[in-house]
C-alpha positions in Angstrom: 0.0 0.0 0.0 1.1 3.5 -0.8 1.2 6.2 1.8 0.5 9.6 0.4 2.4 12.4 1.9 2.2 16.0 1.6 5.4 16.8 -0.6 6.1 20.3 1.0 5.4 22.2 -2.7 6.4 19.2 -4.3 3.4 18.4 -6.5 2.5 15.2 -7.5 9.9 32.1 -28.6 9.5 28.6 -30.0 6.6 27.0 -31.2 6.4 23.6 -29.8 4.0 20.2 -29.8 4.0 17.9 -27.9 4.5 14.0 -28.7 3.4 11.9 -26.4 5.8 12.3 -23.3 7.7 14.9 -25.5 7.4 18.3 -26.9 9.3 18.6 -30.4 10.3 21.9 -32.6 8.2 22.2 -35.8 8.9 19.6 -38.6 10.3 17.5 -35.5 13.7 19.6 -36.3 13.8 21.0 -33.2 15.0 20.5 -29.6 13.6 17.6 -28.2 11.5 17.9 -24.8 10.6 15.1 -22.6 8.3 15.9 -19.7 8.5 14.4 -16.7 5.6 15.2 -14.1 6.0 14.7 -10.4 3.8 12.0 -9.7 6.0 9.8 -12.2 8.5 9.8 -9.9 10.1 6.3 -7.7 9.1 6.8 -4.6 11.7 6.1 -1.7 12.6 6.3 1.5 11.1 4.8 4.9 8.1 6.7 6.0 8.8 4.9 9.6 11.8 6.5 10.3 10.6 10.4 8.8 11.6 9.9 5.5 10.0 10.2 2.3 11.7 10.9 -1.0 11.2 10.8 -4.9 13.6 10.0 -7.6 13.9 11.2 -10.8 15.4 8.3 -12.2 16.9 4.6 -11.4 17.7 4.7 -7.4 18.1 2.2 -5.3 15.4 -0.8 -5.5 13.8 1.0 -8.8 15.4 0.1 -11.9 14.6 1.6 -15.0 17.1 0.7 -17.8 15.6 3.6 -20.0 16.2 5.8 -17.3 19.5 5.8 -16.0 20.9 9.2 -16.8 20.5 12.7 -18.4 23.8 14.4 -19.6 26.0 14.1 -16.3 22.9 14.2 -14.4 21.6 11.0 -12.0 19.8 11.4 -9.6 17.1 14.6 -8.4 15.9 13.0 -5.4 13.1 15.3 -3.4 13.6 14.5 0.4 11.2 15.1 3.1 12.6 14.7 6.1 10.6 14.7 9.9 12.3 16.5 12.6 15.0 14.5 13.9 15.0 11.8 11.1 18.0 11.7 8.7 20.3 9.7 6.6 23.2 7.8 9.2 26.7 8.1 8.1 27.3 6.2 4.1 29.7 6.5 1.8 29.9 8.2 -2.0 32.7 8.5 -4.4 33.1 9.2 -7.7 29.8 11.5 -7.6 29.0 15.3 -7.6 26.1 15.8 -4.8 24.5 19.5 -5.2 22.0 19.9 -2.9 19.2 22.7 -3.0 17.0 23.4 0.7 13.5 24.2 0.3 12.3 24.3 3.7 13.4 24.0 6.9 17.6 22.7 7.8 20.0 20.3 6.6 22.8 19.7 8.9 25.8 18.3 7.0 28.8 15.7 8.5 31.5 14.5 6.9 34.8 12.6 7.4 37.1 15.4 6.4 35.4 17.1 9.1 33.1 20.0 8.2 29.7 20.2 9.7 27.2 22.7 9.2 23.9 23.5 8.5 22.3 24.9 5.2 19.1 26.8 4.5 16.7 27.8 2.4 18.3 29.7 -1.0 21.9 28.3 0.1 23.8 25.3 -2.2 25.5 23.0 -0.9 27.8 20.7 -3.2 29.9 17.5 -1.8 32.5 17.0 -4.4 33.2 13.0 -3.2 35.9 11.9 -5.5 37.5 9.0 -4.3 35.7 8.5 -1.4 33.7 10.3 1.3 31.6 9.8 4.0 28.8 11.9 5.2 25.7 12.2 7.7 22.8 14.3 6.3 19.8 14.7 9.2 17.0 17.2 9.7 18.4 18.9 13.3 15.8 21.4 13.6 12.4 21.6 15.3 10.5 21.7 12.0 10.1 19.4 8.8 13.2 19.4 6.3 12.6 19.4 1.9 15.4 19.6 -0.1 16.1 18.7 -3.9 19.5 16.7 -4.1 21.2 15.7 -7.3 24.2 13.5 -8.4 26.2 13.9 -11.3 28.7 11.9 -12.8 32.4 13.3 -12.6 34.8 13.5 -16.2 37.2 11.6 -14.8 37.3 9.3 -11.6 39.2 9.5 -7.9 41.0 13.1 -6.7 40.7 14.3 -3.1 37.3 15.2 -2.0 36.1 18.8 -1.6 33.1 20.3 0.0 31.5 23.8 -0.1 28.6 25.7 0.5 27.2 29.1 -1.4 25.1 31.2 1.1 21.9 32.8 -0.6 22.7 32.3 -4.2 21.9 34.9 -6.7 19.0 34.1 -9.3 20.5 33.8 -12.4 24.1 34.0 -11.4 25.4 30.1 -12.3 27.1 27.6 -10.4 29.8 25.6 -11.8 30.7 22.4 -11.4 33.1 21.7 -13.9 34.4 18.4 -12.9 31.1 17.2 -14.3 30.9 19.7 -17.3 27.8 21.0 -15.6 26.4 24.5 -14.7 23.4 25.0 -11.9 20.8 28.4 -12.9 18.7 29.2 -10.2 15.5 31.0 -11.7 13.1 32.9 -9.5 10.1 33.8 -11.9 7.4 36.4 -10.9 3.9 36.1 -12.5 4.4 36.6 -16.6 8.0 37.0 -16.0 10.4 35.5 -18.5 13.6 33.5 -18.7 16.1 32.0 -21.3 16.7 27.9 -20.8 20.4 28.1 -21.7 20.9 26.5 -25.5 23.2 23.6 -24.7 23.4 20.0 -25.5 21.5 18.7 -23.0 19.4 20.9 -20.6 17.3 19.9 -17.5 14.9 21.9 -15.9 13.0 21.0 -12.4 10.3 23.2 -10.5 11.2 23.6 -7.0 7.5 25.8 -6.7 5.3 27.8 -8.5 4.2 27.0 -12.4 6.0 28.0 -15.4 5.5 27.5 -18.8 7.4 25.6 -21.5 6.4 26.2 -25.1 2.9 24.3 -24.7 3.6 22.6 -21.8 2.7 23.7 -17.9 5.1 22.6 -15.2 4.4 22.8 -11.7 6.2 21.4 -8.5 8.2 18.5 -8.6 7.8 18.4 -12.6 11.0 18.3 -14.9 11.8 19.0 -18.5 14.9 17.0 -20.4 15.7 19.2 -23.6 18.2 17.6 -25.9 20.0 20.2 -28.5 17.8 23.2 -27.0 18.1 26.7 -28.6 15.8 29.5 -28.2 13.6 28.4 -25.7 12.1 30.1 -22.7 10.2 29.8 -19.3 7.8 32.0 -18.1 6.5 31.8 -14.6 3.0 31.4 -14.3 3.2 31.9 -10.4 5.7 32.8 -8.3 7.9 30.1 -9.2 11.6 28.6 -8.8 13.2 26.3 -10.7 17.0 24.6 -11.2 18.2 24.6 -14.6 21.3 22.5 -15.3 23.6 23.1 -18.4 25.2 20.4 -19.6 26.8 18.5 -22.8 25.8 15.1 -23.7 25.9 11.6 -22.0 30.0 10.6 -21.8 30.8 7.6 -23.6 33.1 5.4 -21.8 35.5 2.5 -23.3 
């Protein structure tokens, strides 16, 4: 049986049209979109111990070989986390972990020894190279949402770095380049519009709010894949906020 949970805002130009799961340019020349709505998502976790969570692709027990990866990009896990609960020490290597709060606080451990806490509108990123491990628990009196996603590093092992960017600027990006990757925050206001950066491969997730995409409405906890984009646009439909990933395409290895 499946337990519904309140996802804490998580819900469950270009002419475009759609195609199926996809939105495609005219002629079919164009960028390729795939739309992927919130309640699509694997859903994770142990509701038991104050933990509920939903992954964009494979994770854990859910395997979809169709849907393994997107440019460097994962995993975007949504977490909801009780007060108290969390996720006991574990290891990582090899992975880029970028982490976006929502709501409430994330307190961070690690065995190179930082701790700290992160809020809402600061980014965390836990560069794990070859090999990390780390504590991740919801300290605070209140629930805990946060958006985490892994990416795959260019080339494997290095030291292991960690930082975190208080209050990040809309529209000023993040790099990570060990992954080829850049993270836009976009805050949208009513009518408001946006550029989607033109770029092999380019992912866009709504943390809250609506905006649109060519013909297609995306609300919290949706996602857009766009493959050779150029020239497209959101354009918040509500006061919305959404992570935008640059990337190029999937590496080929061997």
């Amino acid at each position: 049986m499946r337990v519904r949970v309140a996802r804490c805002g998580f819900r469950h130009g270009t002419s475009l049209h759609y195609r199926g799961g996809e939105v495609r340019g005219r002629g079919y020349r164009g960028p390729m979109i795939q739309v992927r709505r919130g309640h699509e998502r694997y859903p994770g976790g142990d509701a038991e111990a104050g933990i509920v969570s939903w992954h964009a692709f494979s994770f854990g027990s859910h395997f979809d070989p169709e849907n393994l990866r997107f440019g460097a990009l994962v995993a975007c896990n949504e977490e909801r986390l009780t007060a108290g609960a969390g996720f006991d020490e574990h290891p990582h290597r090899d992975t880029e972990i970028v982490t976006w709060v929502v709501e409430g606080e994330l307190t961070h451990r690690d065995s190179a020894g930082h701790e700290t806490t992160v809020r809402p509108g600061d980014l965390q990123r836990l560069s794990s190279a070859g090999g990390v491990r780390h504590v991740e628990r919801n300290d605070g009196a209140g629930p805990l949402c946060f958006v985490q996603m892994w990416l795959t590093p260019q080339e494997a092992g290095g030291e292991p770095s960690y930082e975190v960017v208080r209050g990040i600027a809309d529209g000023t990006p993040y790099a990570v380049p060990s992954a080829g990757a850049l993270l836009h925050v976009r805050r949208l206001a009513d009518g408001e519009r946006t550029a989607v950066p033109d770029a092999r491969r380019a992912y866009v997730h709504v943390v809250r709010g609506a905006v649109q995409l060519g013909d297609a409405r995306l609300e919290p906890g949706d996602a857009a894949r766009i493959t050779d984009g150029e020239g497209l646009e959101l354009r918040g439909l509500a006061a919305a906020e959404c992570l935008v990933w640059e990337m190029g395409p999937e590496p080929v290895y061997g």
